[in-house]
Every structure is written in structure tokens, then in C-alpha cells.
C-alpha positions in Angstrom: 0.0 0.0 0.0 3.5 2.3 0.9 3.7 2.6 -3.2 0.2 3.6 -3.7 -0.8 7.3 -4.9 -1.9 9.1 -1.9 -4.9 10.9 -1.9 -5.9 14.2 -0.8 -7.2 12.9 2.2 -4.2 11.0 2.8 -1.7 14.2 2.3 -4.5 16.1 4.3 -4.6 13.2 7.3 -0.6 12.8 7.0 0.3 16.4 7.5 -3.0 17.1 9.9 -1.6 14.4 12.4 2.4 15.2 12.3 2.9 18.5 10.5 0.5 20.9 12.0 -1.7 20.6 9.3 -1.4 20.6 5.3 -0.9 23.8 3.0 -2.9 23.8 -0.1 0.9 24.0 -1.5 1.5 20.6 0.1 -2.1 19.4 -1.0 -1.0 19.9 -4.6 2.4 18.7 -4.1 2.2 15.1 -2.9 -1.3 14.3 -3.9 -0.8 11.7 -6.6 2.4 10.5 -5.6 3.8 7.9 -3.8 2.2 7.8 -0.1 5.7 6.7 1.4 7.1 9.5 -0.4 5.4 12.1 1.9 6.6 10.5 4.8 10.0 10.5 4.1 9.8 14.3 3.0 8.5 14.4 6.8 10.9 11.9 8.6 13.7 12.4 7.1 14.7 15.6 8.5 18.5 16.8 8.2 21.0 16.8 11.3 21.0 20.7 12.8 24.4 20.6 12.3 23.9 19.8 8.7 21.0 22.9 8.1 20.9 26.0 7.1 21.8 29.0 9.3 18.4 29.1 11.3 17.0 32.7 11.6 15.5 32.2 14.8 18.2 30.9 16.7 19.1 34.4 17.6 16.0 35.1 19.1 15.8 32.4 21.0 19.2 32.5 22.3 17.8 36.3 23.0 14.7 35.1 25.3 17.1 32.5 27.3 19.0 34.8 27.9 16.8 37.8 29.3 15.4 35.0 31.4 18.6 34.3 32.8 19.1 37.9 33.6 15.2 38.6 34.6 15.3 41.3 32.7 11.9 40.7 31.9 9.0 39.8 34.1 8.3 36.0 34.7 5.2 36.2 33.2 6.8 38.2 30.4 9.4 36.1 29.4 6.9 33.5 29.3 4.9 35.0 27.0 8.2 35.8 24.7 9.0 32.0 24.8 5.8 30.6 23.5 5.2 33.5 20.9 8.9 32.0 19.6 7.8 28.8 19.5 4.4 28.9 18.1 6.1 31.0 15.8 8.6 28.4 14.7 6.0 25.4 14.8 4.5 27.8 11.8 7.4 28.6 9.7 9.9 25.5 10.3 10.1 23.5 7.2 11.1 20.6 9.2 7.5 19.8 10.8 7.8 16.8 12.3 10.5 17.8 14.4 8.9 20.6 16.2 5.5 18.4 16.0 7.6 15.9 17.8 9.0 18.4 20.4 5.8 19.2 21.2 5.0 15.6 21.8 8.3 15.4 23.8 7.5 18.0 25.7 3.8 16.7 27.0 5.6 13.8 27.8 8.6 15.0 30.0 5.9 17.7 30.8 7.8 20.1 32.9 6.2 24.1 33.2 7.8 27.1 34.4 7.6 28.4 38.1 8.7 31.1 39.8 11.2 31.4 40.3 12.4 27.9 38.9 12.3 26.4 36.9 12.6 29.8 35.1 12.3 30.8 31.5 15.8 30.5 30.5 15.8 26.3 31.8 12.5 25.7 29.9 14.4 27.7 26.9 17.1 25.0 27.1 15.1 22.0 28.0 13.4 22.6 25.2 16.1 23.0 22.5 17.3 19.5 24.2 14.1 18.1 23.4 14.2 19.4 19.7 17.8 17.8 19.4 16.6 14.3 20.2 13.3 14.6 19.0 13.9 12.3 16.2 17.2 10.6 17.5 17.4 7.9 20.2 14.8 7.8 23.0 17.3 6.4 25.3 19.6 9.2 25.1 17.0 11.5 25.3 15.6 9.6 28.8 19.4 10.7 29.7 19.1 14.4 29.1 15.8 14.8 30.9 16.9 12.9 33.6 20.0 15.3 34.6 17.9 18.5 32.8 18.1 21.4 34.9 14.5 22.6 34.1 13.8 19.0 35.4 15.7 18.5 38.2 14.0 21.9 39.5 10.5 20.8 38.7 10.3 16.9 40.2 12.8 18.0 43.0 15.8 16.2 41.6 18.4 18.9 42.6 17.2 18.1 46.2 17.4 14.3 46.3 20.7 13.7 48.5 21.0 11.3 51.2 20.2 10.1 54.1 16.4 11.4 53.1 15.9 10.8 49.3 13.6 12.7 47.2 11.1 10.3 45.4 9.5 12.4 42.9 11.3 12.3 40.0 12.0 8.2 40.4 8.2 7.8 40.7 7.4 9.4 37.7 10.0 7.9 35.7 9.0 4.6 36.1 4.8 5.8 35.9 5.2 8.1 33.4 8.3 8.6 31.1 9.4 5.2 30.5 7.1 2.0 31.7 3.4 3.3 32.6 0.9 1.2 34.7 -1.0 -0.7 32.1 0.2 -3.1 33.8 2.5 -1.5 36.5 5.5 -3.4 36.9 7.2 -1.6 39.3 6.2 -1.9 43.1 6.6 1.0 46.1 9.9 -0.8 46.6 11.2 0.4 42.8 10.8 3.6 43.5 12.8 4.2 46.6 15.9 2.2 45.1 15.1 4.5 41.9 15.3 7.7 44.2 19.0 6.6 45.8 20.0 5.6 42.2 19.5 9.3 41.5 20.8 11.1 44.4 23.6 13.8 44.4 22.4 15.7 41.4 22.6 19.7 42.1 21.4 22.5 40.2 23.5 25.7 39.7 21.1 28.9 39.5 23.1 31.3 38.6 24.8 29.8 35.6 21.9 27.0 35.0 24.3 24.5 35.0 24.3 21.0 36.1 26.6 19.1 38.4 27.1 15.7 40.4 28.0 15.8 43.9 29.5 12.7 45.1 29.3 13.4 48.6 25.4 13.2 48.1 25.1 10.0 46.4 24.1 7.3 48.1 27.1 4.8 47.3 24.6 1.4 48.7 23.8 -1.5 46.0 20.0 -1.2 44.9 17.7 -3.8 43.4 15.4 -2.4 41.0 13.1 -4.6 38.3 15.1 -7.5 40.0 18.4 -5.7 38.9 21.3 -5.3 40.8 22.9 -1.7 40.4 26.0 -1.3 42.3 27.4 2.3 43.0 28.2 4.0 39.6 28.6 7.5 41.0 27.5 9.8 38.4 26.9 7.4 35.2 24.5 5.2 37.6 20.9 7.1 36.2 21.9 5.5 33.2 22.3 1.9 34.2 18.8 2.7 36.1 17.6 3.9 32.3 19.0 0.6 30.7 16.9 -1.8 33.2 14.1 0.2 32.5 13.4 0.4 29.3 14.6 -3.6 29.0 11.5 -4.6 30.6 9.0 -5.6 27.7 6.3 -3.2 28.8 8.7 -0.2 28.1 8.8 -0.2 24.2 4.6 -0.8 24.2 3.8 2.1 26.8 6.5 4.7 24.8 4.9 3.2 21.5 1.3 3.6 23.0 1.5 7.5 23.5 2.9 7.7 20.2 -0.3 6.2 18.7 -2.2 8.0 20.6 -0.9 11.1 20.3 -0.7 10.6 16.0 -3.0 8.3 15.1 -6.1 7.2 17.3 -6.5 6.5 20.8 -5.5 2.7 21.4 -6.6 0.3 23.8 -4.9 0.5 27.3 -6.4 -2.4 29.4 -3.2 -4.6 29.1 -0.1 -3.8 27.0 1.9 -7.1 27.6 -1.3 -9.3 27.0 -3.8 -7.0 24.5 -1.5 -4.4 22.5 -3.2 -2.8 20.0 -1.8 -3.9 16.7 0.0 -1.0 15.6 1.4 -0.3 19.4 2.9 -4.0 19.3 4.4 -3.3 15.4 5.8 0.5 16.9 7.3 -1.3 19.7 9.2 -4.0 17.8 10.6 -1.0 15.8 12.1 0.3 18.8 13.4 -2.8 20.4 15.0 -3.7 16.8 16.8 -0.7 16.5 17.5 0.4 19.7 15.2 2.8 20.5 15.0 4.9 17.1 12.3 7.5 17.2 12.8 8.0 13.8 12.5 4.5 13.0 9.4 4.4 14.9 7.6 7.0 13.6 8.6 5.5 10.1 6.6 2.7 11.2 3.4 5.0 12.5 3.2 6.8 9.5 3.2 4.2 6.8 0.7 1.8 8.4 -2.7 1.2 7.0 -4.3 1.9 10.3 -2.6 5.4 10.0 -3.6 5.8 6.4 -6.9 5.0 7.0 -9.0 7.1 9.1 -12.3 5.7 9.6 -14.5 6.9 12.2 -16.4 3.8 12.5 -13.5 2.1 13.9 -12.1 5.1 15.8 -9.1 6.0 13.8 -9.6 9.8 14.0 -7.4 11.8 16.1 -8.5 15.2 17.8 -6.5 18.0 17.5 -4.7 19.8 20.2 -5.3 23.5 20.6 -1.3 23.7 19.1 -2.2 22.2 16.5 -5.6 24.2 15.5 -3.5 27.4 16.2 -0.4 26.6 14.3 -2.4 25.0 11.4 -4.2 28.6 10.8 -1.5 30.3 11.1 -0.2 28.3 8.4 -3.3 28.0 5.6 -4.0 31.8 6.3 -0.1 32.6 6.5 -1.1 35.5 9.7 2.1 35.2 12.4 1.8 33.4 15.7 4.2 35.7 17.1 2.1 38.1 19.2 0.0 38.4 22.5 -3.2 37.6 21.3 -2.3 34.2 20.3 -1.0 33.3 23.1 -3.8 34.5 25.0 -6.1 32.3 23.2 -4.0 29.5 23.5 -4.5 29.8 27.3 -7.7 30.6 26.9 -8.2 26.7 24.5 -6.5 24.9 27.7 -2.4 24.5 26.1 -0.5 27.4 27.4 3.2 26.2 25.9 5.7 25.5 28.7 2.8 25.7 31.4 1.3 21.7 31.4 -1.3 21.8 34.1 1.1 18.9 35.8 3.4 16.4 35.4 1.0 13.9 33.9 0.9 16.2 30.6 -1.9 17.7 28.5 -4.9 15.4 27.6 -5.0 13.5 24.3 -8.0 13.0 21.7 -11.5 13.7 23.0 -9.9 15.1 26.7 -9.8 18.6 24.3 -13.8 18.1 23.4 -16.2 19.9 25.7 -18.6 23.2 25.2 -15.9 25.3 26.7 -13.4 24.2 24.3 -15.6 24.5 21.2 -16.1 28.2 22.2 -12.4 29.1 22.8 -12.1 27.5 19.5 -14.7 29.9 18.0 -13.5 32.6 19.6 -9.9 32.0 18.0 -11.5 31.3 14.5 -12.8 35.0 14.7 -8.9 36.2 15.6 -7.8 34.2 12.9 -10.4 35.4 10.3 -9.2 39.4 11.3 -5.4 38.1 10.1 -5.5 35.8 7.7 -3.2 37.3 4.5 -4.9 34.9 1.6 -7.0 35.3 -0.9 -10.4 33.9 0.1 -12.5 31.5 -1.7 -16.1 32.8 -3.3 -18.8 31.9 -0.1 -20.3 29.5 -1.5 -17.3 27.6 -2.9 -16.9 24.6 0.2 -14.3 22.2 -1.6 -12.3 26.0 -2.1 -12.4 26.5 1.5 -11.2 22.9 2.2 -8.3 23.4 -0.1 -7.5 26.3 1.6 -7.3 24.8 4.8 -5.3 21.7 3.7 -8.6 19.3 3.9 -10.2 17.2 2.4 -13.8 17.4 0.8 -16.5 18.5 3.5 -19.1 16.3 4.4 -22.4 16.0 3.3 -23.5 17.2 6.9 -21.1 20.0 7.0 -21.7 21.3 2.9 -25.9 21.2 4.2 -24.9 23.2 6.9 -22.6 25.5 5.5 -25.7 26.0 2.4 -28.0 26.8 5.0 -26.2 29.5 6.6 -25.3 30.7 3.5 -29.3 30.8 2.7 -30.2 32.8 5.5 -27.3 35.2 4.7 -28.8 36.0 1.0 -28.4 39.8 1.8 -25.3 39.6 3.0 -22.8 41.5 0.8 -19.7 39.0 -0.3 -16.9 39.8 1.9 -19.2 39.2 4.9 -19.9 35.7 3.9 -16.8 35.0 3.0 -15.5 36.2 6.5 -18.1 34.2 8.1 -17.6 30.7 6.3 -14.1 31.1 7.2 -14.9 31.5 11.0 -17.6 28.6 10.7 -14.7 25.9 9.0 -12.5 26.8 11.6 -15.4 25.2 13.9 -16.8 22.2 11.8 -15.6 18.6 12.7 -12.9 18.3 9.3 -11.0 21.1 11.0 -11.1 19.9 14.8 -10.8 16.2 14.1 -8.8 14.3 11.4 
């Protein structure tokens, strides 16, 4: 099926789920060609050592660095970070990646506080994030695991002996590398994680890492059955090897990446039930050694992915990153100012604020009345900026080219009509700025 033509549906599904959405540039582009074609336009995404000179490296090194200094307010410098990034999620031509940091970022979900982790160690967690956001999950278990921003926010920089902190060693095991579906890890896990981990120590004034022997507990553990003698400061990463060799790891990583691309998978009992395409994700990871790329290789191309039928709940629901970023795109407005980021906080995903360590919801966790009116209410900011040329009213396969969809429904052209009906007297541009506002709220654009 890899060789087959891909349809418009397909590029619009494709680029929906992993790119922020399609352009009707990349509509015309890859419709008609070779479906495994797109996603290796998408996966294969240069080295940044091997890239252009990015223009917005400046800026960013320019917000991590005022929010080392505090030259701005907390809330501020905030607000200067996620206008950056939503900007770059717009313009990058390498999608996935920042799609993928994103994801990375949800999953290692770590927010700013005052005063840390501030905005100059989100600034740099996240740039760590983009930098193995398509490499090696194991490595990139590594840099979280001795990330400043981290070790701030789960209380890493103040596990030390005799009294270890447990916080980050409980949700590394629950949440960034073996989950609870089924939980293989008892109470006992956790504190041997904890003295694994201790002696770590944050510098705030330079934002720098360091391990202090003197703190670590030098004792054997036994985690997973494992015996980890004293390592000093390469130990986390012998605690990171017995991890992710248990055979649940590789489903529960390959789980959230299903869920969070394609459609939300079954959870009752990875080891015993996997959903097909979790169990074929996983087996990409164990054979290469934890290869995100690899993985996502395998995510992409399957039929399940290619084929989005709502009958057997293959549709994904789009995150409020995604509906911004998407518009920003098609209607080619920047992200890159206050009232974006407002009504991203408004929609529930304020970037580099998760509501906790557990991460944003997935799927229909972004479906409720409030959330289809702070989706409205951002379809009207987005009608005021968009810089294209607009489609005649009445023309509903325009508007879905525009957007990077595919053709309406018949429930969705019926209703459109009979809006359009009742607006007879309505001069042009009126409709026009109203059907944009209402395809910004039908199901195509929410849910794809």
C-alpha cells in the first residue's frame, strides 16, 4: 500500500496528524504521488548541524538569555518564549520535528515556576528536546533525567542522602518510561530509583548541572530485579537501561505515540492486548534500539494510520497547538504576538505551562462546550489576520483546499448552504469572513 498514490485525504490526514496541518501548497504537491514519499519528505529531517543557518536561533538564544538575567517579568518572558515557538511550529520546514518536540515536551511535561524552573531552563530543555526529538529515545531519557529545568520541577536537585527525594523516580517509572498498564514496578522500585538518583545539584546562577559525590548514596539497589552497584555519576543510566529492557517499556513509549498521532489505542493490558500498531511500533524500537525515527517511520506508513475511519475510531482530535499553528499556516497570519498566546490559554495548552506532570490530555480530553467556544472565539482572531486570498462563499471544496482538507461532508456542505441561505443579503466579503470562522469550527478542521 506504501507505493500507492496518496490521496488528498491522505496528504490532508498525514500532514493534519504530524505536521500541524497541510498547506494547499503541500495538497497539490504530494497528492498523486507515492504515499511513502510524503513520509520520508517528513521523517527524514537533516542533522542541525547539517542545516541551514536558522533565523530564529538568535531570538531564542535572546529570550534565554533575558530570562537568565530577569530582565523581563516572569510572566513576560513566558509569553516571549511561547510566541517563539508557536512561531517556529508555523514557519519551520522541518514539521515533524517541532510536532515531535511538542509531543516530547507533553511527555517530560515540565512548566515554568517562579522562580524555577525559570524561563531561561525551559528555553534550554526545550532545544534538548528538539535535538533528540527524532534521535534515540534512550539518550533522550538521559538528558531529561539530569535537565536542569527537570531537576527543578520533580525536586531532583534536592534528592541527597540520608532522606531521598522520590518524585522524579516515581514518575520515571509511571510516566516517562514503563506506565501502569500493567504496573511493573512496586513502592519498593521507586525508593531504590530515588537513591540511584541522588547527588544531582542545580547551579542557578549559571543554570548548570553538576554531580556531587558526597550526596550520592554509594549502597547497592535492586530495582526490576536488577542489581545496580554504585556507579557514582553514570548510575541514572544503568537505572535507564533496566528500564526500558522490561518488555512493557517499548509498548507504553509506543502507545503515547499512537495516541498522540493516530487514534487512541486500547490501554487495558499492553503485555497481554497491544493494539496492533502499538505492538508493530514497539518491535521497531526494540530492533533498533530505541530509534524515534524508525518508529515514527513505522506509524506513519501503516494502513491503520492511512486510513481514518470513524467507524472504527481511527480519527485523532486536534490539540489547541495544532488548530492554532495549522491557521497560522493556511492563512499565513504570524503566531508571534499576545493575542495568540492568550487564546492559547484561553483553548486549555498554554506552551511550557502543562497543568502537571501527567501532561496535557490526548484526543476527546480537548472536546467539551468550553473548548468548542475558545475554539470559535480563535476562528474570529484568525479570520481578522489571515493574508490569503479567500475563496467565493459558497465555494466549500475552495475553503477545504485552503485549509489543507479534504472534501466536506455532506453534513457539514448542508450546513454551511444553510447558513449561506439565510445570509442571501449579506454583501460577499461578509460571507466570506463568516464561512471562514464557521470551517475553523466544523468537525474536518477539529478532528482528522
Amino acid at each position: 500500500m506504501s507505493l500507492e498514490a496518496a490521496t488528498r485525504e491522505e496528504v490532508s490526514r498525514l500532514f493534519g496528524r504530524a505536521a500541524f496541518g497541510a498547506t494547499p501548497d503541500d495538497l497539490a504537491r504530494w497528492t498523486g504521488r507515492p504515499y511513502a514519499e510524503a513520509v520520508d519528505h517528513l521523517v527524514n529531517v537533516p542533522a542541525m548541524g547539517n542545516r541551514p543557518g536558522a533565523g530564529d536561533e538568535a531570538r531564542r538564544s535572546s529570550i534565554e538569555q533575558g530570562g537568565r538575567a530577569k530582565t523581563q517579568s516572569a510572566g513576560g518572558a513566558t509569553a516571549q518564549a511561547q510566541m517563539w515557538w508557536l512561531e517556529r511550529m508555523r514557519t519551520t520546514p522541518y514539521p515533524l520535528e517541532e510536532r515531535l518536540t511538542l509531543f516530547w515536551h507533553g511527555h517530560f511535561a515540565t512548566s515554568v515556576l517562579a522562580p524555577f524552573p525559570d524561563v531561561a531552563m525551559m528555553m534550554a530543555q526545550n532545544q534538548t528536546i528538539r535535538l533528540n526529538a527524532l534521535g534515540n529515545f534512550r539518550t533522550l531519557v538521559a538528558a531529561m533525567t539530569v535537565d536542569c529545568a527537570m531537576l527543578e520541577w520533580l525536586d531532583g536537585a534536592r534528592n541527597t542522602i540520608p532522606a531521598p527525594n522520590e518524585n522524579y523516580a516515581r514518575e520515571f517509572l509511571e510516566l516517562f518510561t514503563l506506565g501502569k498498564y500493567p504496573q511493573v514496578y512496586g513502592e519498593g522500585d521507586v525508593r531504590e530509583a530515588a537513591r540511584v538518583l541522588t547527588g544531582w545539584k542545580v547551579d542557578r546562577l549559571f543554570r548548570k548541572v553538576a554531580f556531587d559525590a558526597g550526596a550520592h548514596d554509594t549502597g547497592t539497589k535492586t530495582i526490576l530485579g536488577a542489581t545496580i552497584p554504585n556507579q557514582g555519576a553514570n548510575e541514572y543510566r544503568t537505572l535507564i537501561d533496566v528500564a526500558l529492557a522490561q518488555p512493557v517499556s517499548a509498548l507504553f513509549i509506543a502507545h503515547k505515540l499512537v495516541s498522540n498521532f493516530g487514534y487512541a489505542a486500547p490501554t487495558t493490558d499492553l503485555l497481554r492486548n497491544a493494539d496492533p500498531l502499538v505492538a508493530r511500533v514497539a518491535q521497531s524500537f526494540r530492533s533498533t534500539g530505541w530509534d524515534i525515527r524508525a518508529a515514527m517511520r513505522t506509524l506513519l506508513m501503516s494502513d491503520e494510520f492511512r486510513t481514518g475511519d470513524a467507524n472504527i475510531r481511527r480519527q485523532l482530535v486536534r490539540q489547541p497547538a495544532e488548530i492554532v499553528v495549522g491557521a497560522g499556516k493556511t492563512l499565513r497570519f504570524t503566531l508571534d504576538n499576545q493575542e495568540v498566546v492568550a487564546r492559547m490559554a484561553n483553548m486549555g495548552q498554554p506552551l511550557l505551562v502543562p497543568p502537571n506532570v501527567g501532561g496535557w490530555p490526548t484526543g476527546t480530553g480537548w472536546l467539551s462546550p468550553a473548548t468548542v467556544l475558545t475554539r470559535y472565539d480563535f476562528g474570529m482572531l484568525a479570520q481578522g489576520r489571515a493574508t490569503v486570498p479567500l475563496p467565493p462563499a459558497g465555494d466549500f471544496d475552495g475553503w477545504a483546499r485552503l485549509l489543507g482538507l479534504a472534501p466536506p461532508s455532506a453534513t457539514t456542505t448542508a450546513a454551511l448552504k444553510g447558513f449561506l441561505d439565510e445570509q442571501s443579503r449579506a454583501d460577499e466579503p461578509t460571507k466570506q469572513a463568516s464561512v471562514l470562522v464557521l470551517m475553523l469550527s466544523t468537525p474536518e478542521w477539529a478532528v482528522i
